[in-house]
N, C-alpha and C positions, 0 to 999 in steps of 0.2 A: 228550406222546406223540410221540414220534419214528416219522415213518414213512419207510421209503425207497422211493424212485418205483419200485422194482420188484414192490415188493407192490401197488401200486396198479396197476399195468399188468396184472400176471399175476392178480388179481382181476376186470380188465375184458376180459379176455381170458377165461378162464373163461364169465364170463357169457352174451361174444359167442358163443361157442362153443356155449353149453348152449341159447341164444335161437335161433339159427341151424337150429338140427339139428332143436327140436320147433314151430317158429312162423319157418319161412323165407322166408313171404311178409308179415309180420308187419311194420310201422315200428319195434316198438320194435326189433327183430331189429339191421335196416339201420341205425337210428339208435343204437344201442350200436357196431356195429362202423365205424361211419363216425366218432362219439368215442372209438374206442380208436387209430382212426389219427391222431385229430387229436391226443391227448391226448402220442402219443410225439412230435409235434413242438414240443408247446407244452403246459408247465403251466395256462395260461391258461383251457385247453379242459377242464380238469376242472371247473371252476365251471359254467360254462357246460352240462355234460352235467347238474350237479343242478340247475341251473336251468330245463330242459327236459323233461326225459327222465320225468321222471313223467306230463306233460302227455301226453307222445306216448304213455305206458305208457297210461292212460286213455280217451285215443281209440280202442286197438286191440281193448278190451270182450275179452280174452283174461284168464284164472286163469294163472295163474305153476303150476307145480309145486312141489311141497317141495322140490327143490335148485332150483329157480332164485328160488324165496324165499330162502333161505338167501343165494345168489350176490347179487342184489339187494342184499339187507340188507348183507351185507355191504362191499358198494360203495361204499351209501349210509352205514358207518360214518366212512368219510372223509371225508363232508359238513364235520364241524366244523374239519375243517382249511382249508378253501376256499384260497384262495388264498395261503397262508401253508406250500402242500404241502409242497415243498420249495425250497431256495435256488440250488439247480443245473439247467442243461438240463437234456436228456434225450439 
């Protein structure tokens, strides 16, 4: 599965996006968008966002909506790529 880092960005942009607007005091909110800025500097920071980010999702005792489930899932379909994302900066 070939994926290019601009699907993975503009998916985590999405999310921030969709997080932000209905849950804007929220950590998971803040911590989505503080990994999507890390994530355009470094591939490194995508691992590290599913290694976390469920945790922080958990703590905030907050229901997702049907698109931000969707947004979610779909983020976390990149999981099995982990650090093997891709071979170039960003």
């Amino acid at each position: 599965m070939k994926v290019q880092p601009e699907e993975v960005i503009a998916s985590m942009e999405q999310l921030s996006v969709k997080l932000s607007h209905n849950h804007p005091s929220s950590e998971t909110a803040r911590y989505v968008a503080k990994s999507l800025k890390e994530l355009k500097n470094s591939t490194g920071a995508l691992q590290s966002f599913f290694n976390f980010a469920p945790s922080v999702k958990l703590s905030d005792r907050f229901s997702f909506t049907v698109e931000e489930k969707a947004l979610w899932d779909k983020v976390f379909s990149f999981k099995q790529l982990g650090n093997n994302l891709w071979p170039l900066s960003l």
